[in-house]
ZAVO-420874 format. One line per field, with one value per residue (C-alpha): residue in one letter; residue number from 1; chain; x, y, z. Coordinates in Angstrom, 3 decimals, decimal comma. Each point is the difference from the previous one (the first is absolute). Example, Ala and Ser with C-alpha at 12.3 -4.5 7.8 and 13.67 -1.06 7.14 Angstrom:
// residues 2
residu	[a s]
num	[1 2]
chaine	[A A]
px	[12,300 1,370]
py	[-4,500 3,440]
pz	[7,800 -0,660]
This chain:
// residues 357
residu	[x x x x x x x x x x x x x x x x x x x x x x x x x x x x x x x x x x x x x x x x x x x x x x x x x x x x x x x x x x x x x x x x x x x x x x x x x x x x x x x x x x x x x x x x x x x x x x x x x x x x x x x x x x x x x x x x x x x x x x x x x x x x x x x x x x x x x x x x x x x x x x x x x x x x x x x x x x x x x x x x x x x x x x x x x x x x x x x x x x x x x x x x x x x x x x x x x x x x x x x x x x x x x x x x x x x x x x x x x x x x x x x x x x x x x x x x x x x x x x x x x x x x x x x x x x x x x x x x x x x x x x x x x x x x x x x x x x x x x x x x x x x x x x x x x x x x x x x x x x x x x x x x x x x x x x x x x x x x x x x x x x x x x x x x x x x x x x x x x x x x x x x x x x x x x x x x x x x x x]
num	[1 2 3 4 5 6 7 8 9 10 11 12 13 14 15 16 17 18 19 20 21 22 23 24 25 26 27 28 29 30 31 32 33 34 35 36 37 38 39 40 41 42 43 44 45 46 47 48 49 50 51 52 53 54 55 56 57 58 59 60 61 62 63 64 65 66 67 68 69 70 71 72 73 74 75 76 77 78 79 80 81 82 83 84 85 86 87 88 89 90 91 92 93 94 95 96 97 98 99 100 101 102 103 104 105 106 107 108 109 110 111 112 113 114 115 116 117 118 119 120 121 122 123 124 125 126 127 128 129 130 131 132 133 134 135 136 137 138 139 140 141 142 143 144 145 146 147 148 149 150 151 152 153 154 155 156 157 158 159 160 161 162 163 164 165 166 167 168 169 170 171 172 173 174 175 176 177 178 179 180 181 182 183 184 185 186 187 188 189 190 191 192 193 194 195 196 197 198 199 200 201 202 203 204 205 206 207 208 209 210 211 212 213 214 215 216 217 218 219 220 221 222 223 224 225 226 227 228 229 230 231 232 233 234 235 236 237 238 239 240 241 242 243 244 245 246 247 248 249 250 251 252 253 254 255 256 257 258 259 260 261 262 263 264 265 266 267 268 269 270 271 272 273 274 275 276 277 278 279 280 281 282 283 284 285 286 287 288 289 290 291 292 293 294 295 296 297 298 299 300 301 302 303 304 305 306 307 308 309 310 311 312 313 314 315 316 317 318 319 320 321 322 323 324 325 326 327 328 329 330 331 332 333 334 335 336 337 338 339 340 341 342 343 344 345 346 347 348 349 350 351 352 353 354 355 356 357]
chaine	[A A A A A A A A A A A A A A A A A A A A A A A A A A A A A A A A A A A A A A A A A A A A A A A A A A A A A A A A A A A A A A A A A A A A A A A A A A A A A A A A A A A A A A A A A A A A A A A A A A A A A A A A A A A A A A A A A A A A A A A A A A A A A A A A A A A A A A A A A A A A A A A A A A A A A A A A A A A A A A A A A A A A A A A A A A A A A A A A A A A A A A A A A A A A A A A A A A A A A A A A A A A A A A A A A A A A A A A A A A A A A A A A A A A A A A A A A A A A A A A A A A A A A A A A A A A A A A A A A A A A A A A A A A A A A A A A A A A A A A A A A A A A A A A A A A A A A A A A A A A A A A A A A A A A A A A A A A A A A A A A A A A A A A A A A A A A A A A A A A A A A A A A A A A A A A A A A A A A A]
px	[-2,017 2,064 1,328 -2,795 -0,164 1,809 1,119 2,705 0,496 1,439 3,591 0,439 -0,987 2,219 2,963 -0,979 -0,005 3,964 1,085 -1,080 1,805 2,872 2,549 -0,864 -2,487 0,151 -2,445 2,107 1,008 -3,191 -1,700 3,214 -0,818 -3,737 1,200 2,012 -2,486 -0,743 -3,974 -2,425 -1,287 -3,003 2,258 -0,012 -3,900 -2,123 0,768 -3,668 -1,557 -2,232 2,057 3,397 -0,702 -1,704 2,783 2,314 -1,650 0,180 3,745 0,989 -0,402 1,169 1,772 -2,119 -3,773 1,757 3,161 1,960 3,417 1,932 3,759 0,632 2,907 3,507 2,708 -1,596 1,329 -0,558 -2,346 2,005 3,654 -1,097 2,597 -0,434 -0,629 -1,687 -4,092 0,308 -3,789 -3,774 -1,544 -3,433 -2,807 -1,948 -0,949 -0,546 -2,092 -0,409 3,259 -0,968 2,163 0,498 0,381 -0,464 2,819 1,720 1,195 3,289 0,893 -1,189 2,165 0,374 3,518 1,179 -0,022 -3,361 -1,602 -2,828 0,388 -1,613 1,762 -1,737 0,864 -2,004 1,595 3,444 -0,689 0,780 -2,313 0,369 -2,759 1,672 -0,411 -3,009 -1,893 -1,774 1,658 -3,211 1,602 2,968 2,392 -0,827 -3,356 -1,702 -1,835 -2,115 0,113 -2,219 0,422 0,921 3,469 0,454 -0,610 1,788 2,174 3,115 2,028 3,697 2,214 -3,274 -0,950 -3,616 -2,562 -0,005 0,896 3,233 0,653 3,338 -0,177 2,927 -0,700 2,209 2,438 0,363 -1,380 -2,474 -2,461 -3,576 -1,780 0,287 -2,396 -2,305 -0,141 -0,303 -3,397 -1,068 0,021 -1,246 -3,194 -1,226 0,617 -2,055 -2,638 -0,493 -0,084 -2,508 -2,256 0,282 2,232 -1,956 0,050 2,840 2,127 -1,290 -3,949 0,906 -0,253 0,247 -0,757 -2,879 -1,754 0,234 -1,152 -3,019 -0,961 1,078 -3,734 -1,548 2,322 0,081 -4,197 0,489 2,023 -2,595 -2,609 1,480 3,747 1,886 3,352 -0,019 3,755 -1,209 -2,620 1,890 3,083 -2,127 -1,424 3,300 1,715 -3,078 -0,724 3,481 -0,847 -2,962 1,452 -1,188 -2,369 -2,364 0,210 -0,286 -2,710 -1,940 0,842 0,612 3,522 0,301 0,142 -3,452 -1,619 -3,570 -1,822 -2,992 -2,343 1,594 -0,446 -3,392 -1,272 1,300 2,612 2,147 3,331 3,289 2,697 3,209 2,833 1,118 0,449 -1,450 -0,958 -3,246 -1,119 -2,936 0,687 -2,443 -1,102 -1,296 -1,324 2,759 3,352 -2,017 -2,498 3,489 1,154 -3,538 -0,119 3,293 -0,809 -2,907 1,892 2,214 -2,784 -0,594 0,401 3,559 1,547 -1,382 3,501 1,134 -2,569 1,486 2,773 -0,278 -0,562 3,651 1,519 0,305 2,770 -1,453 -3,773 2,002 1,596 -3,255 -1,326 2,842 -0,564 -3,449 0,559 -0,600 3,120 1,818 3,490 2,493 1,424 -3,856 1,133 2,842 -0,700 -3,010 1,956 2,488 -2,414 -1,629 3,504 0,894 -2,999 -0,554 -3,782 -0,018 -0,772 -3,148 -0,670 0,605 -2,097 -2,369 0,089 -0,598 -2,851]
py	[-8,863 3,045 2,334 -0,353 -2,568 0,276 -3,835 -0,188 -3,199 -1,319 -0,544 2,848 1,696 -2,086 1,346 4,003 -0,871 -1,740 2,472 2,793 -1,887 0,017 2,881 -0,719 2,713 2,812 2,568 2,501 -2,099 -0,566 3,388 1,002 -3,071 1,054 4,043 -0,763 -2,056 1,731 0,851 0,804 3,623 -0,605 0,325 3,941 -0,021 0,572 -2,613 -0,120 0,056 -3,637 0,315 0,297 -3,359 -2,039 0,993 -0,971 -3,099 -1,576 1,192 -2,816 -3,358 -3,362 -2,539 -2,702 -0,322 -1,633 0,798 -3,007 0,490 -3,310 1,392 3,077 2,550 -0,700 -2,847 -2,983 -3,584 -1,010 -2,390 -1,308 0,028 -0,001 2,902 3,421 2,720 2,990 -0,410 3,293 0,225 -1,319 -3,276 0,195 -3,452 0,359 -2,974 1,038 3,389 3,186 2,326 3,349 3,442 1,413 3,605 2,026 -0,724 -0,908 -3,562 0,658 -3,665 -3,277 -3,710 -2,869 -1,880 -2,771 1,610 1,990 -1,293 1,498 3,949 3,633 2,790 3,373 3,486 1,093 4,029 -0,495 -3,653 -3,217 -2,948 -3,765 -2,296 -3,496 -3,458 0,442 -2,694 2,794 3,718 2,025 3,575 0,812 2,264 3,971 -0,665 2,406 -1,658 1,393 -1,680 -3,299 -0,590 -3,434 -0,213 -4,238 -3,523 -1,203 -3,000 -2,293 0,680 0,755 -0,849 -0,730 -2,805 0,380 2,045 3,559 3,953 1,662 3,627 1,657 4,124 2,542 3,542 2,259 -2,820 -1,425 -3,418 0,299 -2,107 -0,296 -0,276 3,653 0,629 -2,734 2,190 3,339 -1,325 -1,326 3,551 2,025 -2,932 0,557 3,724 0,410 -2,314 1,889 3,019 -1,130 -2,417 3,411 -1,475 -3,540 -3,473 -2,617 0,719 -3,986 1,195 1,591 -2,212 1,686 -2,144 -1,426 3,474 0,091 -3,191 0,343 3,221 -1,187 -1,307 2,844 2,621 -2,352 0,195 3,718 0,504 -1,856 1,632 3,646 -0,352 0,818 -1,966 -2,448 0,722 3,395 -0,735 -2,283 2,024 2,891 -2,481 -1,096 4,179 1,246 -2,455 -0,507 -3,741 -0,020 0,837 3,682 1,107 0,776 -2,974 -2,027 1,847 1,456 -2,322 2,566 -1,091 2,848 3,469 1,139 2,863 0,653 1,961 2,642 -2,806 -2,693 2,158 0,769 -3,274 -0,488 -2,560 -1,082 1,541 0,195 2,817 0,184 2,272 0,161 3,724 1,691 -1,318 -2,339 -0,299 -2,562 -2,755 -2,365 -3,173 -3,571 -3,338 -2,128 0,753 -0,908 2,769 2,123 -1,266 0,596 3,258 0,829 -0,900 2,260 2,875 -0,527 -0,222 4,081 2,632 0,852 -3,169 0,224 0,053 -2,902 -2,088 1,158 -2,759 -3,283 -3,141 -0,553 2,970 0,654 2,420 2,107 -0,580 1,309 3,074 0,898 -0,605 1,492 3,484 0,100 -0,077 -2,990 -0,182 2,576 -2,252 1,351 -3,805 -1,133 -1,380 -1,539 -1,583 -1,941 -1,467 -0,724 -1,958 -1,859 0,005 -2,520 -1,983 0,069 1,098 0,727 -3,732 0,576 2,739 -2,686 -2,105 1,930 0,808 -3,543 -0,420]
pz	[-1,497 -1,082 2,858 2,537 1,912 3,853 0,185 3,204 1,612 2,936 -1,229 -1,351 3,117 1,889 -2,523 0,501 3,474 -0,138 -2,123 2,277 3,169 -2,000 -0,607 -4,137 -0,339 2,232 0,315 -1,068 -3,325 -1,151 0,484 -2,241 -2,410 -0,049 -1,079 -2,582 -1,989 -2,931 0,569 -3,215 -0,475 2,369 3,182 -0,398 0,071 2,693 2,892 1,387 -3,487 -0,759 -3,834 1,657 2,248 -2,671 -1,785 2,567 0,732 -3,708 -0,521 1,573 -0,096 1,607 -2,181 0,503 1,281 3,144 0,761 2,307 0,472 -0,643 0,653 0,799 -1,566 2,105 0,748 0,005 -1,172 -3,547 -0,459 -2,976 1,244 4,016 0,821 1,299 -3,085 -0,456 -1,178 -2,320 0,379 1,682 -0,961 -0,151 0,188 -3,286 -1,748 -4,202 1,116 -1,212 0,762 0,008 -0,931 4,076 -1,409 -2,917 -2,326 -3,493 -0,914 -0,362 -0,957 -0,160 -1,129 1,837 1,079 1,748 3,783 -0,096 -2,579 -1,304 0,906 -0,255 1,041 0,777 0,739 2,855 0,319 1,749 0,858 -2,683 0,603 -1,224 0,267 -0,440 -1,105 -1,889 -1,762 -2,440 -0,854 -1,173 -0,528 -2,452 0,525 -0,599 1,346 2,377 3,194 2,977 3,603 -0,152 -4,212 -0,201 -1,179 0,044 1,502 2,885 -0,588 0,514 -2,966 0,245 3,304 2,342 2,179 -0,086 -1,458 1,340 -0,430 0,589 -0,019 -0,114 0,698 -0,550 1,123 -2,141 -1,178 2,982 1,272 2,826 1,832 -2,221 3,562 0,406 -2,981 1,670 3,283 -2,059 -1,903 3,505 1,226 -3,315 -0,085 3,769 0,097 -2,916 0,950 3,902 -2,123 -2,238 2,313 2,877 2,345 -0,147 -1,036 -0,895 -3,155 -0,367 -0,799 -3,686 -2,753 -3,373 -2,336 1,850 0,482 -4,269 -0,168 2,109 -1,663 -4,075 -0,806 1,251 -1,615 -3,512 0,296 0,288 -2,973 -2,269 1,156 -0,232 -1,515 2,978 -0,018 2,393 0,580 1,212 2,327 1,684 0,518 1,229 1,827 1,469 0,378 1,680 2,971 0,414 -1,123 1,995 3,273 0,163 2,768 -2,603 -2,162 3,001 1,565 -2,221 -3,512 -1,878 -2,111 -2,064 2,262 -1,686 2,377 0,050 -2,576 0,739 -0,932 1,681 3,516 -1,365 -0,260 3,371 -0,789 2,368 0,360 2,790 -0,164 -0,213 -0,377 -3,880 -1,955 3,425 3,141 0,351 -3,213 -0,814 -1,685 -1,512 1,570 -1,690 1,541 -2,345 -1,695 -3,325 0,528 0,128 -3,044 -1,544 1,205 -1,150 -3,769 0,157 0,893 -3,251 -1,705 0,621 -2,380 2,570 -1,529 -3,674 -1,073 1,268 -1,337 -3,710 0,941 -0,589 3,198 -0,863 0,227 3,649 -0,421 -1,249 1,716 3,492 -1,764 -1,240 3,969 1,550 -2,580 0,869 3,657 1,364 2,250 1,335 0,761 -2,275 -0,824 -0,549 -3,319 0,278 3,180 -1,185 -3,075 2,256 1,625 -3,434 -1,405 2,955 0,364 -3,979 0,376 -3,669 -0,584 1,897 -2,675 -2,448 1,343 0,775 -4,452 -0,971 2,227]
């Protein structure tokens, strides 16, 4: 999956834990490594806004759905030659998988040659990235990619005894240890999933692409019936219950921040509050996620959102300017954070889909 997924293992627990023994990584060196990342414009927003830590969350993104390390950056002895030299980067296990982009970025190259044989280097702000030995390049260069895009398929081409991934990393120029970006999306994934689960959970219960999945059928059956895109249901879906782990999506179903009506409260309806534009608000309550989504469609269906039913089922761009103008959300990245989110999970295809019947 793209970006989502929180896959440590045991080894490469057992490395963080070395490394922090060790006199490699000081405290001190990392916080500096960590502040002088180049962030995107969302780090000047509002740190306790839901928008800045979804944001947050998907601007990063692991390499691999499972990251192992194999050999880590540092002197070690060839396994070629069998004397002492410099590993100029982290070997990661990956058997012909999905590599994904760990940042947003531009491909600044891509070639293949005899020592890492098939390549893709990226721009990621101040730091250069190559993803190595490659069986399959699947960007070219000049191309723009967001954390989790796939960018290749891991490999044993070039100067490699066994299938795998290596990264190099220089930071400004200068050759540096790839780990440290490893231990930066560690942090940036499991403060942003405390923030967004309220202070609970594992950073191991969010699963992306199977919260689209489960909810595809139902949002693809909405969009015949009425013409809502897919695409936009679900990544409404995904912004407003913070992926499902809100207090309100998990208590009360409701997915998509909808608060009670006059008639809704006068058919005595069940409802919880919550804090949102002012303190305890009510927000409505259903016995399924489905009778969410259902509910959801209906309310587009109101003279509010005539507009955006001018747009075609594949048009989501403009379907959530059209929401967003007629006040559905009040976050001021509403729009760009939910194509964000069908950008990287490609929920346009469900829109498709959803078309051809």
């Amino acid at each position: 999956m793209s970006g989502c997924g929180f896959y440590w293992r045991e080894p490469l627990l057992l490395y963080l834990s070395m490394k922090l023994q060790s006199t490699m990584i000081k405290q001190s060196w990392l916080s500096m490594v960590l502040a002088l990342l180049c962030l995107p414009a969302w780090a000047t927003s509002e740190v306790g806004s839901r928008a800045y830590w979804i944001e947050r969350y998907l601007s990063v993104s692991y390499p691999l759905k499972s990251v192992r390390v194999n050999s880590p950056y540092g002197i070690r002895h060839d396994p070629f030659t069998g004397s002492k030299v410099l590993h100029n980067g982290l070997d990661l296990r990956a058997y012909y998988e999905n590599v994904y982009a760990m940042f947003d970025g531009k491909v600044q190259k891509t070639g293949s040659d005899g020592r890492s044989g098939n390549y893709v280097v990226i721009a990621h702000g101040v730091y250069m990235v190559s993803y190595c030995h490659l069986s399959k390049v699947l960007v070219a260069q000049g191309d723009e990619v967001l954390a989790g895009d796939v960018i290749g398929i891991s490999g044993n081409t070039g100067r490699s005894t066994g299938p795998h991934l290596h990264l190099t990393c220089r930071h400004k120029g200068e050759q540096t240890d790839p780990y440290t970006l490893l231990l930066y999306i560690n942090r940036v994934r499991a403060e942003a999933f405390t923030a967004l689960s309220g202070g609970g959970g594992t950073p191991e219960r969010v699963d992306c692409q199977a919260f689209l999945s489960r909810y595809a059928h139902a949002a693809m059956a909405q969009q015949q019936q009425y013409g809502i895109p897919a695409s936009v249901t679900l990544s409404q879906m995904a912004f407003e219950s913070a992926w499902g782990q809100s207090e309100l999506a998990r208590k009360g179903n409701n997915y998509f921040g909808i608060k009670c009506s006059r008639q809704w409260l006068a058919e005595g309806r069940p409802y919880s509050l919550h804090n949102d534009d002012k303190p305890n608000e009510k927000f409505c309550n259903y016995p399924t996620v489905e009778e969410s989504i259902k509910h959801h469609s209906l309310l587009l269906m109101s003279d509010r959102y005539s507009r955006c039913r001018s747009f075609a089922p594949t048009d989501y761009h403009n379907w959530l300017l059209a929401l967003k103008a007629a006040g559905y959300a009040t976050a001021k990245d509403y729009v760009p954070l939910c194509e964000q989110i069908i950008r990287r999970y490609k929920l346009y295809l469900y829109d498709r889909m959803a078309e051809q019947g």
